[in-house]
N, C-alpha and C positions, 0 to 999 in steps of 0.2 A: 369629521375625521374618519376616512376610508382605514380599513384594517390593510388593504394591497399598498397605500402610500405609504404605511408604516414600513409595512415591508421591503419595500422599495428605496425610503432613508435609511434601513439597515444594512442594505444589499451595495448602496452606495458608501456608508460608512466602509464597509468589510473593503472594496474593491478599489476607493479613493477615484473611481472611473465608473464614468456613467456607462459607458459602453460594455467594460466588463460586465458589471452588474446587470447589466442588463442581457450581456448573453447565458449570465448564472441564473437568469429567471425565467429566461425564454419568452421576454418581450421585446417589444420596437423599444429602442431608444428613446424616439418623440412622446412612447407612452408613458415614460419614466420621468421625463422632464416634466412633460404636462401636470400629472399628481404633484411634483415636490414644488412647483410653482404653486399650484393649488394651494396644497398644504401651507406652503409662508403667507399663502395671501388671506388662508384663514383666520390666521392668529397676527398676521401684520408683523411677521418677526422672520428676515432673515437666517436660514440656517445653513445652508453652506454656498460656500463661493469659489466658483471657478478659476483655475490658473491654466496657462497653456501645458504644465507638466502635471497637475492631477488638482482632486478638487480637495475643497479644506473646508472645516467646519466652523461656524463661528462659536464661540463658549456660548452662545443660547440652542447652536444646533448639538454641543456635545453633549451640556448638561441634559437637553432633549431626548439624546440617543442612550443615556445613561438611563433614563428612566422607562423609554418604553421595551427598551432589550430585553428584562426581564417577563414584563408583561406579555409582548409576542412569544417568548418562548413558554408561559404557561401553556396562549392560548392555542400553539402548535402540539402541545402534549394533552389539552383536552381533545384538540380537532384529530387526533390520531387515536387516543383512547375510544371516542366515538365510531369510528372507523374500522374498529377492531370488534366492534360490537355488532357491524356491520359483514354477515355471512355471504353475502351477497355481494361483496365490493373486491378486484381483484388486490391481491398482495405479491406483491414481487419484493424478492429479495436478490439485491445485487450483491454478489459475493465476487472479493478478489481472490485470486488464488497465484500465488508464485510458482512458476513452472519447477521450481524444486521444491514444493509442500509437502511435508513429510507422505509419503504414497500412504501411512494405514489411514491418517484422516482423509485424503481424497479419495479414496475407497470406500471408506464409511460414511462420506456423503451423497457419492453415485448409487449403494449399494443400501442403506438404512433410511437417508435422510430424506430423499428426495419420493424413496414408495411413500415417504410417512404424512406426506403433505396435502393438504386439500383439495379439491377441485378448481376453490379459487386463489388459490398458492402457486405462484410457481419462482424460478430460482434463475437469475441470469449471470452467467458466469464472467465477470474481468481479469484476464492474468497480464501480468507485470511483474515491475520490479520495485521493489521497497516503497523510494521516491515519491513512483509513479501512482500507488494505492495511498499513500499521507498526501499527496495534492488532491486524488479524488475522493477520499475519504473529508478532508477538511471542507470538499466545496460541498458536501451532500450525494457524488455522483453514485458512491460507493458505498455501501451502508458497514459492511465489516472485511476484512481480507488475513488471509492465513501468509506470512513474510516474515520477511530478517527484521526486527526489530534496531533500527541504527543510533548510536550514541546519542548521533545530536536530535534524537524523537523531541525532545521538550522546545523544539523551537515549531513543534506542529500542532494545533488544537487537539491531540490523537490521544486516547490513552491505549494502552497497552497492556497483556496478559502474556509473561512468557512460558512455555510451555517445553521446548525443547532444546538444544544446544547441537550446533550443527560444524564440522569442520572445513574450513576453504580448503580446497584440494587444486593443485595444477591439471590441468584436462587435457589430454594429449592424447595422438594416434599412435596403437600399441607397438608399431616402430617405430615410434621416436625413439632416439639413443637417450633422450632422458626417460624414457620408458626402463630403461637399465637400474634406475635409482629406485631406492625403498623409500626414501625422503629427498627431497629437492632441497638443495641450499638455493635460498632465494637468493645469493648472488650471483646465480647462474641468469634471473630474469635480466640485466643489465646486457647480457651479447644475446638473446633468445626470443625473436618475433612474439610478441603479442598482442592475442584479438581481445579487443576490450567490449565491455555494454555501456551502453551510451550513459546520460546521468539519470535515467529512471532508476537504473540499479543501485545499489548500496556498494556492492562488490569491489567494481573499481577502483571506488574510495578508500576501500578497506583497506585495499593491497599498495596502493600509492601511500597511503599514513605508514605503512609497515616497512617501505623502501624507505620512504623518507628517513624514516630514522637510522637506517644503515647506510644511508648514503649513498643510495643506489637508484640511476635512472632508470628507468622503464623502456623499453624500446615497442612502443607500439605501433602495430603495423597500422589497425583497422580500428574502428568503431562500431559498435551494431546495436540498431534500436530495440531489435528482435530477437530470440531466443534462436530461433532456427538457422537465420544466416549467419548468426554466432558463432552455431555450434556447424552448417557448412562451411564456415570460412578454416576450421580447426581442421576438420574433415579434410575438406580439397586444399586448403591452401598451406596447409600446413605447419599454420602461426600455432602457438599455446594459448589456452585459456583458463581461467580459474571457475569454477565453483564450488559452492556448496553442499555438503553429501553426508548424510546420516550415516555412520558405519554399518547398522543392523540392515541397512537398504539401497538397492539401485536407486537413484535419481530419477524421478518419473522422467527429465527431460531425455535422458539417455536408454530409453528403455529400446528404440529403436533403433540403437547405433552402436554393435558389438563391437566393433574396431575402436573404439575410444576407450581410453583407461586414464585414472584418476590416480593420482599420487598426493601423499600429505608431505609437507615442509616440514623441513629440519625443525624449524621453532615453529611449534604447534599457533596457529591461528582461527579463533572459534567466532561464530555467530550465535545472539541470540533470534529463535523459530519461537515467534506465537501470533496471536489475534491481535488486531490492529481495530480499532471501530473509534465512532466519535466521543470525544471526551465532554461534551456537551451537548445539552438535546433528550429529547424522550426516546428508547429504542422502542421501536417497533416488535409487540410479541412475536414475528418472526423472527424478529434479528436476534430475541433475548435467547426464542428455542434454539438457533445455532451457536450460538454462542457455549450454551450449559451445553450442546452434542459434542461441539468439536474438544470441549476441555475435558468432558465423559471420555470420549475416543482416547486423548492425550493419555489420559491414568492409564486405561486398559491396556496400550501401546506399550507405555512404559513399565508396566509389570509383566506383560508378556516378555518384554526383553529382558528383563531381570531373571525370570523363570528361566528363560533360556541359557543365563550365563552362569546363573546357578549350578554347581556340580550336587547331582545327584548324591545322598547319604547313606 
């Protein structure tokens, strides 16, 4: 009994497709078959069977996959313990980052975390949208990411650390005539072009749940995968958009785009901002030491902002 076949019946259980599973592992397909063929003809026992729409297990392959899930996953947090012991072995840590991440933690990662690293450390950066880091964080792609925390988290293997509380703002060119407004009534979105973020974001959803309940269609022009032709479609095209925005801070995404201005809605609409990482699994002491920096950084942020709002005695 190979410990990769094991691997390989979990990766199929998880993906219910040989093929996924098999691009989650980064092997042939025919390699994946061959082992779980293996494997039944070891033991002379059936354990999943094929359908044209996905595959299924039989109750000797579930009761099978019940018991060694636990076991591979010790022996992933031994083979990683060992590996930490290992000075000499590279560590990369995949960090997501939301392109509206509060700026004092992405500052305090470019600027603290990253001189603090080792030779064989180094940090590869994924930005996205909510969604898009809980599908990569669940498959492994992603190890931790700084995002909107979204209601329905618990339908994702993810756990979650909240840290901040951020307000949806309408995003507009500062001669838009809604640019006149101190607060948008979101019944003006119903006659008012808008550019939306495809479904990696949380956002959209946010603000469609929010019409929904006043009864109010959306009139969207556009869609956009990316941050930038988002935020060029608001620019040149002239639609509205919504995001995200710490009041004590410019939105990193906006830092180079003076002619856009942000407004809050009449009925205040908040997000929760924190750390996203897997809810199962050994972290990695890289992932642990960002984890304890970015929530260090969060206190520090938030007492400085306190100090600030504080009047002098």
């Amino acid at each position: 009994m190979q410990f990769k076949a094991l691997e390989y019946l979990e990766a199929i259980y998880k993906y219910k497709n040989f093929t996924k599973a098999a691009e989650a592992l980064f092997v042939s397909q025919p390699a994946i078959s061959a082992a779980i063929r293996k494997l039944e003809a070891e033991f002379n026992v059936r354990l999943i069977i094929r359908t044209p729409k996905k595959v299924l297990f039989t109750p000797e392959g579930e009761a099978f996959i019940a018991k060694i899930s636990p076991i591979l996953e010790e022996l992933r947090s031994i083979e990683a313990d060992m590996l930490a012991k290992n000075h000499s072995q590279k560590r990369t840590l995949r960090l997501g980052l939301s392109p509206t991440a509060p700026p004092d933690i992405v500052h305090g990662i470019y600027q603290d975390f990253l001189p603090s690293l080792a030779e064989n450390e180094e940090v590869f950066f994924d930005e996205g949208g909510a969604y898009y880091h809980l599908a990569k964080i669940a498959s492994g792609e992603v190890d931790v990411a700084i995002n909107v925390i979204p209601e329905d988290i618990s339908k994702f293997p993810v756990a979650s650390i909240p840290l901040f509380r951020q307000e949806i703002c309408l995003l507009i060119r500062e001669d838009s005539k809604l640019a006149e407004y101190d607060k948008i009534p979101i019944q003006l979105l119903s006659s008012t072009p808008i550019t939306s973020l495809g479904a990696s974001s949380y956002l959209p959803k946010r603000l469609e749940m929010e019409a929904a309940k006043r009864n109010i269609h959306l009139k969207v022009a556009s869609k956009h995968l990316h941050q930038t032709s988002y935020i060029e479609e608001i620019l040149l095209g002239g639609s509205s958009g919504i995001i995200n925005v710490d009041s004590n801070h410019i939105p990193r995404a906006l830092y180079a785009h003076k002619t856009l201005v942000t407004r809050p809605f009449q009925d205040p609409m908040f997000l929760d901002i924190g750390i996203l990482y897997q809810k199962k699994g050994h972290l990695q002491p890289l992932t642990q030491r960002v984890l304890t920096f970015i929530q260090e950084t969060a206190k520090l942020s938030i007492q400085a902002d306190h100090n600030e709002d504080t009047p002098p005695k």
